[in-house]
C-alpha positions as CSV (number, residue, x, y, z in Angstrom):
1,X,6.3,-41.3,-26.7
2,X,4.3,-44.1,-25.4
3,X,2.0,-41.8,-23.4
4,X,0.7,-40.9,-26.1
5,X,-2.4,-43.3,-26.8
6,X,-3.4,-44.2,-30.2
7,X,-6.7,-43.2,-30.8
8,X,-7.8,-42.6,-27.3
9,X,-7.4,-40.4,-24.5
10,X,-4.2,-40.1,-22.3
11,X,-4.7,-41.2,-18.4
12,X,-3.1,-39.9,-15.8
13,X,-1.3,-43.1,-14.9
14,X,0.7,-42.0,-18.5
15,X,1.7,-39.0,-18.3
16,X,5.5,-38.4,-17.6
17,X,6.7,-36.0,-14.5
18,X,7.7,-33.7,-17.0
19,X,4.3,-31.9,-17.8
20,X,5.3,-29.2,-19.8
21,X,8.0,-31.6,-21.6
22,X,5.2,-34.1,-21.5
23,X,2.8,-31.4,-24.0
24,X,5.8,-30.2,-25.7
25,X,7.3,-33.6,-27.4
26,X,4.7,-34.6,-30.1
27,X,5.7,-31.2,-31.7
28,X,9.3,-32.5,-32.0
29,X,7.8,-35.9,-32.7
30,X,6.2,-34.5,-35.5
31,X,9.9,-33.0,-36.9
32,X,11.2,-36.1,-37.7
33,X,10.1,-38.0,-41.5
34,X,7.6,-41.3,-39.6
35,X,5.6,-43.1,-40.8
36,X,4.4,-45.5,-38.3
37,X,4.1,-44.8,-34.7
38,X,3.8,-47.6,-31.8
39,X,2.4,-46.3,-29.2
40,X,3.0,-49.1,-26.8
41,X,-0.4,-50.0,-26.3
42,X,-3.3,-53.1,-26.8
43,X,-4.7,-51.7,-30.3
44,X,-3.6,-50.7,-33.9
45,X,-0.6,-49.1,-34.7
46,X,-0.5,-45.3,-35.2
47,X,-0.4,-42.5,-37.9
48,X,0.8,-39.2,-37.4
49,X,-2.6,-38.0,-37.8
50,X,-3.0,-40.0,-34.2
51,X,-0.2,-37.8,-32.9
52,X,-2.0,-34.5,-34.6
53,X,-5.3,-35.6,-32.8
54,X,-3.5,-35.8,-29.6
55,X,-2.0,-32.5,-29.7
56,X,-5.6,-31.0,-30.6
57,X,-6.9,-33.0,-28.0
58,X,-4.4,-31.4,-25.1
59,X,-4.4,-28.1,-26.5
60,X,-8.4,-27.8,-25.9
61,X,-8.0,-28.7,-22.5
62,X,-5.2,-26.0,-21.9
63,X,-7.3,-23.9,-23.8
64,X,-10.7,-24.7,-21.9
65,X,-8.3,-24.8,-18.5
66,X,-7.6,-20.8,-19.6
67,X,-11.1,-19.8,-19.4
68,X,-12.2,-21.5,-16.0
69,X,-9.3,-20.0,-14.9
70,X,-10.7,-16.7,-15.9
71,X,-14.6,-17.6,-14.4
72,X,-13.3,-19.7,-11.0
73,X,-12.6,-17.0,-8.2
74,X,-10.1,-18.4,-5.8
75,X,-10.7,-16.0,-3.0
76,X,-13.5,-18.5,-1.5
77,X,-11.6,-21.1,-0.7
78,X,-8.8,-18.9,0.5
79,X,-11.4,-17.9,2.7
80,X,-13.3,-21.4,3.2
81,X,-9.7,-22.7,4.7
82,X,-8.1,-19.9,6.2
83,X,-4.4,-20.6,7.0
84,X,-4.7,-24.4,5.6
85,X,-3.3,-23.5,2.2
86,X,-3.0,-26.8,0.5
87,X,-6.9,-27.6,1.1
88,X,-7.4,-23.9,0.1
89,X,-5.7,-25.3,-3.6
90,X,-6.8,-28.6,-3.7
91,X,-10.7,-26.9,-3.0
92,X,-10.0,-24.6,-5.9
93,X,-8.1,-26.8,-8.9
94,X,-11.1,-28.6,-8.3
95,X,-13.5,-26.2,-8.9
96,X,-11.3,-25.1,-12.0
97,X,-11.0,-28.4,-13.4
98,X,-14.9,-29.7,-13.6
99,X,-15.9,-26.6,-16.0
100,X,-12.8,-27.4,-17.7
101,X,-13.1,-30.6,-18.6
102,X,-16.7,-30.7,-19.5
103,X,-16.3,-29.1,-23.1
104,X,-13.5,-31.3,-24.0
105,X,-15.1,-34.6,-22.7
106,X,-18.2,-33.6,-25.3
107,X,-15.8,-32.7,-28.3
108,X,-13.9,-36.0,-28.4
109,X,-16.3,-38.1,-27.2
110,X,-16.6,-40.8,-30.2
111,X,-13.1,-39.1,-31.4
112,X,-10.9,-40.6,-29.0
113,X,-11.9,-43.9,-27.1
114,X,-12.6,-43.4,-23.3
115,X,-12.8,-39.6,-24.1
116,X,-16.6,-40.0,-22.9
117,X,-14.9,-41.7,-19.5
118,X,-14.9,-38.0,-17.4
119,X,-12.5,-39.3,-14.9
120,X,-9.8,-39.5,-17.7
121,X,-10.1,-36.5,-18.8
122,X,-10.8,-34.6,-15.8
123,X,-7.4,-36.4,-14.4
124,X,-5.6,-35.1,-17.6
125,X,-6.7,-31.5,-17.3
126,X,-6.0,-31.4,-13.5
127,X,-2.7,-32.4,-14.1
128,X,-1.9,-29.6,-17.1
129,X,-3.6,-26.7,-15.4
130,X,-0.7,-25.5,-12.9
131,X,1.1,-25.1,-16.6
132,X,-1.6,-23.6,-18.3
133,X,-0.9,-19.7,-19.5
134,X,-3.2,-17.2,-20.5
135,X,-1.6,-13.5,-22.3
136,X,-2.3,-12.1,-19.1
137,X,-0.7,-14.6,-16.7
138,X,2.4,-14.4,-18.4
139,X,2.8,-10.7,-18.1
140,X,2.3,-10.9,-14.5
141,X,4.6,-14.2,-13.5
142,X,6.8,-13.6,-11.0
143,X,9.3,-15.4,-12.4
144,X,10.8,-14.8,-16.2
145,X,12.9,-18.5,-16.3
146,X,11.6,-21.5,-17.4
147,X,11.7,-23.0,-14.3
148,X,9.0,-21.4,-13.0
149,X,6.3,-21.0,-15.9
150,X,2.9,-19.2,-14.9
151,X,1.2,-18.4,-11.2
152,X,-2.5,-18.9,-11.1
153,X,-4.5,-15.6,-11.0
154,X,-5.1,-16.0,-7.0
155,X,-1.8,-13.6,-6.8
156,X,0.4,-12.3,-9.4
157,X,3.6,-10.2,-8.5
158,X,4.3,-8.9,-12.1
159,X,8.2,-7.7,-12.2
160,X,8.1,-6.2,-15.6
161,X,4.4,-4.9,-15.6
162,X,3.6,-0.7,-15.7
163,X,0.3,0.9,-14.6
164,X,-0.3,0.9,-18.3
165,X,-0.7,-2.8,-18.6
166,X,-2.6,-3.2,-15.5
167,X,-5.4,-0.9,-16.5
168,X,-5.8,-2.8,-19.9
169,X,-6.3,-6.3,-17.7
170,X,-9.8,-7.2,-17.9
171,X,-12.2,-6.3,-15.3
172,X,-9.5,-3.6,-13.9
173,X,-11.4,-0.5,-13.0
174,X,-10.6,3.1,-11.6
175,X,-12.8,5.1,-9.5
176,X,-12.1,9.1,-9.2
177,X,-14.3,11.5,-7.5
178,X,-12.4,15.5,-7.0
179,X,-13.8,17.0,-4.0
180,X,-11.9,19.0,-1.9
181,X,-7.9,19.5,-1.9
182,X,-7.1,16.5,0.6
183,X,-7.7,13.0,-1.1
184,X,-8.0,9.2,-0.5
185,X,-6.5,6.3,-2.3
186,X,-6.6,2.9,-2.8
187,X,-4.3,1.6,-5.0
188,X,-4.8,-2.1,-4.6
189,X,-8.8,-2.3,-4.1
190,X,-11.3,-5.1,-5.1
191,X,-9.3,-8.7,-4.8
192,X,-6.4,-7.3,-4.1
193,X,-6.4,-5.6,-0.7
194,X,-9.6,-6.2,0.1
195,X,-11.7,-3.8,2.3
196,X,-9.1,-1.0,1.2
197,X,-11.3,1.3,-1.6
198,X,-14.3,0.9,0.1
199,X,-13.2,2.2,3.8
200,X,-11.6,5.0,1.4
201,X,-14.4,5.2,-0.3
202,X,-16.2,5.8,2.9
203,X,-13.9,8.0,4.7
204,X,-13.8,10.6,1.6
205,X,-17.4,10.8,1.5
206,X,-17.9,11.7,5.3
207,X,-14.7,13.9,5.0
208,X,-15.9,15.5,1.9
209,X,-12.8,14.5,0.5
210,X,-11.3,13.5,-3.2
211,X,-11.0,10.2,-3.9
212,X,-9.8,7.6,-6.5
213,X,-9.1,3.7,-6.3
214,X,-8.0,1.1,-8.8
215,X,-10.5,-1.7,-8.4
216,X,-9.2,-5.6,-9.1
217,X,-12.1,-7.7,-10.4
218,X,-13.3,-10.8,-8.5
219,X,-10.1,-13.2,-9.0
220,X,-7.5,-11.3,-10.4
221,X,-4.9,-9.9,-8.1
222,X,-2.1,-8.3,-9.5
223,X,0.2,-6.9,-6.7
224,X,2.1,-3.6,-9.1
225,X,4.2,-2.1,-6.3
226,X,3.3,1.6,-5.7
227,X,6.0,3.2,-6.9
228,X,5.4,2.3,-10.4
229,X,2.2,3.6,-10.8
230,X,3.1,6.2,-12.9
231,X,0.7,8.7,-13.3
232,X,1.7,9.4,-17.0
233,X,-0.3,6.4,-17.7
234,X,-3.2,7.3,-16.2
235,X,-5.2,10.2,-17.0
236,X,-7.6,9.9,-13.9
237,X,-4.6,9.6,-11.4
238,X,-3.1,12.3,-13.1
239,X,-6.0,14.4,-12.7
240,X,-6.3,13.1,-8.9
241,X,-2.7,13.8,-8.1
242,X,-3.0,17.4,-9.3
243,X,-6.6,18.2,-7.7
244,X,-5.4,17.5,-3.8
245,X,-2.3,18.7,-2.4
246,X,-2.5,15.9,0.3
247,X,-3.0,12.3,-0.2
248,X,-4.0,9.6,2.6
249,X,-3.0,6.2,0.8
250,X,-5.1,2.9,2.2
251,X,-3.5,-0.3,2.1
252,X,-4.0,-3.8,3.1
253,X,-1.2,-6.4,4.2
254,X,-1.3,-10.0,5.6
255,X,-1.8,-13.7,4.1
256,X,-5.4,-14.4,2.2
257,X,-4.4,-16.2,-0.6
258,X,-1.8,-18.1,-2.7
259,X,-0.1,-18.7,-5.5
260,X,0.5,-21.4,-7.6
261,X,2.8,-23.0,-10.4
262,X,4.4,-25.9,-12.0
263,X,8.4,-25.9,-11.0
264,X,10.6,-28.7,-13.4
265,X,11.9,-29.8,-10.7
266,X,9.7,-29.3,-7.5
267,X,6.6,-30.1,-9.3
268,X,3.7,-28.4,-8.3
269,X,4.5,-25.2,-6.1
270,X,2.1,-23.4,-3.6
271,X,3.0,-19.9,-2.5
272,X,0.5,-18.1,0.2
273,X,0.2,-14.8,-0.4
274,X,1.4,-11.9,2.0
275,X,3.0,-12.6,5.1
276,X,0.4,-14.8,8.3
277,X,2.8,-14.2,11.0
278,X,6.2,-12.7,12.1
279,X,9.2,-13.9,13.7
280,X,8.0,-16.4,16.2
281,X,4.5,-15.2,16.1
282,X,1.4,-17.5,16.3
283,X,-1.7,-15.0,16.1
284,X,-2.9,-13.2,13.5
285,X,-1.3,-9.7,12.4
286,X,-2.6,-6.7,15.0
287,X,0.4,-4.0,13.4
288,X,-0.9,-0.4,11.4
289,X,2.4,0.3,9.0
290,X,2.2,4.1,8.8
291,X,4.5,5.5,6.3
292,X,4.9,8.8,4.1
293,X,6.8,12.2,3.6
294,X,4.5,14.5,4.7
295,X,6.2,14.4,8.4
296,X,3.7,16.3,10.8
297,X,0.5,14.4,9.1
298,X,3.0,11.0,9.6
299,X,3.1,12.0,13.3
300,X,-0.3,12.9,13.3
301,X,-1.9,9.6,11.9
302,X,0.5,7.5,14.4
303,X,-0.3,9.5,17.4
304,X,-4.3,9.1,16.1
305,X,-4.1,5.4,15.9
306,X,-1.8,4.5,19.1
307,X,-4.0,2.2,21.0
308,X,-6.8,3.3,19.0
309,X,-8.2,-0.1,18.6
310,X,-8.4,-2.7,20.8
311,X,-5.5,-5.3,20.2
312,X,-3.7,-3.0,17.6
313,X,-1.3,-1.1,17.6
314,X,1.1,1.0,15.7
315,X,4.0,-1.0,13.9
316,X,7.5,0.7,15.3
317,X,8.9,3.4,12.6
318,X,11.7,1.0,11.3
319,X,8.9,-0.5,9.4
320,X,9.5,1.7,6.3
321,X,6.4,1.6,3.6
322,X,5.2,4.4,1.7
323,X,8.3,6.4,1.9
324,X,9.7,6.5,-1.6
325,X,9.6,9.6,-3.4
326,X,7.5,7.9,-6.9
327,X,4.8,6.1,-4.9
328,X,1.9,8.6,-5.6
329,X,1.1,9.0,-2.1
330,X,4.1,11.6,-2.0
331,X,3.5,13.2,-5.6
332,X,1.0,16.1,-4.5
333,X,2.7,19.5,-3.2
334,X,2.3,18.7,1.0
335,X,2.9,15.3,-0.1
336,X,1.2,12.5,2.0
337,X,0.8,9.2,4.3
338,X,0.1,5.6,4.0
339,X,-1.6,3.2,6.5
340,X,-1.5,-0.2,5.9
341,X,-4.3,-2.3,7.7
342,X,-4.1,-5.8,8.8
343,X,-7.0,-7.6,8.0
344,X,-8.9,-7.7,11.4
345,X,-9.1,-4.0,10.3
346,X,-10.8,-4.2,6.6
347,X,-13.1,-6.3,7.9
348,X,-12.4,-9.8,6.2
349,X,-11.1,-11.5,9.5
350,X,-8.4,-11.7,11.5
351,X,-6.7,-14.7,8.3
352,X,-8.8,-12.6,5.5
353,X,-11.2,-16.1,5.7
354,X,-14.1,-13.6,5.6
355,X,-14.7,-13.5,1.4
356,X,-16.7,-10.0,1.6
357,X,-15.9,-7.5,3.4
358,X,-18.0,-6.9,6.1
359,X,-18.5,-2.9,6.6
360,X,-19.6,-2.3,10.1
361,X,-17.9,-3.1,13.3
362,X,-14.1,-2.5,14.0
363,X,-14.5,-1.4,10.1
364,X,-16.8,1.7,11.3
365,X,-14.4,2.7,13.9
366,X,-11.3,2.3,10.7
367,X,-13.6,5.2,8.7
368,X,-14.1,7.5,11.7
369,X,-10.7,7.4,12.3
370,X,-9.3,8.1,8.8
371,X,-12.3,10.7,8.4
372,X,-10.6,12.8,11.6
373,X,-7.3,12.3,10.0
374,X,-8.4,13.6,7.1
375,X,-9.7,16.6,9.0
376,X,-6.1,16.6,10.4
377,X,-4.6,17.3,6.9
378,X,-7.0,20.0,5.8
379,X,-5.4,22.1,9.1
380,X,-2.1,21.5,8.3
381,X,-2.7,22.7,4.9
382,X,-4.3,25.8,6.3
383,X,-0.9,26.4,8.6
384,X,1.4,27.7,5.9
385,X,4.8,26.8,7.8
386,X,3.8,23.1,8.0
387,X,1.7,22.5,4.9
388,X,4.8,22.8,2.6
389,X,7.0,20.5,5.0
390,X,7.9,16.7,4.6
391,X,10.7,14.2,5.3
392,X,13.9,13.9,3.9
393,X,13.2,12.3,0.3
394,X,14.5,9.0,0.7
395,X,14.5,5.6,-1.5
396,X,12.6,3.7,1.2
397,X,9.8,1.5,1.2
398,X,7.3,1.7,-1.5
């Protein structure tokens, strides 16, 4: 237990390579019937009060580390540094840690010697904050063993999360507008896929078409898979689902962020989100994945946006996304289709380094084009012996 100072703060230089075993041990310290503790430091001997002091002092940082967390938006230095992830992290741990250590630096200072020395305890808090959890980082891990403990809110996978649960996350917004029987969605808007609810947005409007998104706030991305949007727990996407009886689903693929934990045994773990290239390639991502079960709208929206744009094309049909039978692209009667754009197409650069999404441009073009698809679908539905049609239900692709 020597890196545990008696009355005053713990450096850097001290703390063991086991972090979270590192803020766990004065607990179990505490267990046993001492009196005396010797720190192994120049000073006075310790009391357990010293150890109590210490725990309050690292649970304010965690504590202060959970609401920058919350406040610091790692999408601009994504953006800043592109497909240099590590300078992306280092950037924003940086930018987490000065708000963080601020209010804890004031608290102890004159409680804890060298507690008014910033560096100490800014070097402290940098160090705990790939451990640090909030409520709402641990339901959206992507990992339930110990081994891997939290992901910062730059991406979240959750595994065991429902639509539910994402809709009570703070800032988490849905936007539904009923117009006319053929509808828009974006499932993943605001941080998530960026770009994606407002060309939906867009191409409903000109198309006089329904519309609803779910909208991530600035810094939270939380990547529920399709299929499990159940619209039971939703009363807007239940009301959305049974107003259109075709949907056109807008979603966003490719890498422009990361996430990041504490592994025991790796230490600190960075994980870009999405994939930047495939196979052997170098460039950025120029594919359209076109999925869903409504099967002469699914030809329809391929044959529209073959060579539509220049440098994209259509990604070959044994891409399979958007084809399972619970994503809610395929819930209303005819069904529907999904196009997932790259981000040279949502407007946010070819590496997603743009941080807002810029609206006109190659962006414009993305509207038009979903705005005559759109126009597409409303004919099929007026063609009785296609508008009931679709694929073979299959478990594909979500």
């Amino acid at each position: 237990m020597k890196e545990v100072g008696v009355g005053s703060v713990s450096t850097i230089g001290n703390l063991s390579e086991d972090i979270p075993g590192y803020i766990d041990a004065p607990a179990t310290a505490l267990t046993y019937p001492w009196k005396t503790y010797i720190g192994g430091h120049l000073g006075r001997l310790g009391k357990r009060e010293d150890i109590e002091l210490h725990q309050a002092y690292i649970a304010d940082i965690a504590e202060s580390a959970q609401g920058a967390l919350s406040t610091v938006d790692p999408i601009p230095y994504s953006a800043k540094y592109g497909q240099n992830v590590w300078a992306a992290v280092k950037g924003y741990l940086d930018a987490v840690t000065d708000p963080a250590t601020a209010p804890v630096t004031k608290k102890y200072s004159g409680v804890l010697a060298a507690a008014d020395i910033g560096e100490f305890t800014w070097s402290t808090t940098f160090m705990i904050l790939p451990v640090t959890q909030t409520p709402s980082r641990r339901s959206t891990s992507t990992a339930t063993s110990p081994s891997r403990p939290t992901s910062l809110r730059a991406a979240c996978k959750p595994e065991e999360m429902d639509l539910a649960e994402l809709l009570t996350m703070p800032g988490i917004r849905e936007e539904c507008i009923l117009r006319s029987n053929v509808g828009f969605m974006a499932l993943h808007g605001g941080s998530q896929d960026r770009g994606t609810e407002q060309i939906a947005r867009r191409a409903a409007q000109q198309a006089g078409a329904s519309y609803y998104a779910i909208v991530h706030p600035s810094g939270l991305r939380v990547h529920l898979t399709s299929r499990l949007h159940d619209p039971g727990h939703s009363a807007r996407l239940r009301a959305f689902l049974e107003h259109v009886d075709v949907a056109i689903s807008v979603h966003g693929f490719g890498r422009d962020g990361f996430a990041l934990w504490f592994d025991h045994d790796r230490g600190l773990v960075v994980e870009p989100y999405g994939p930047a290239v495939l196979g052997k390639q170098t460039g950025p991502l120029r594919g359209i994945i076109v999925g869903g079960l409504h099967a002469p709208l699914l030809d329809a929206a391929r044959e529209l946006l073959h060579e539509r744009f220049a440098g994209y094309h259509v990604a070959p049909e044994r891409v399979r996304l958007g084809f399972h039978p619970d994503n809610p692209v395929n819930l209303p009667s005819a069904h529907g289709v999904q196009i997932e754009l790259p981000p040279g197409l949502r407007g946010i650069g070819d590496f997603g380094e743009t941080l807002v999404p810029r609206p006109e441009g190659i962006v414009g073009e993305v509207v038009a084009a979903l705005t005559e698809l759109a126009m597409r679908a409303a004919d099929l539905l007026r063609t009785p012996s296609v508008s009931g049609s679709a694929a073979a239900v299959t478990s594909e692709g979500g």
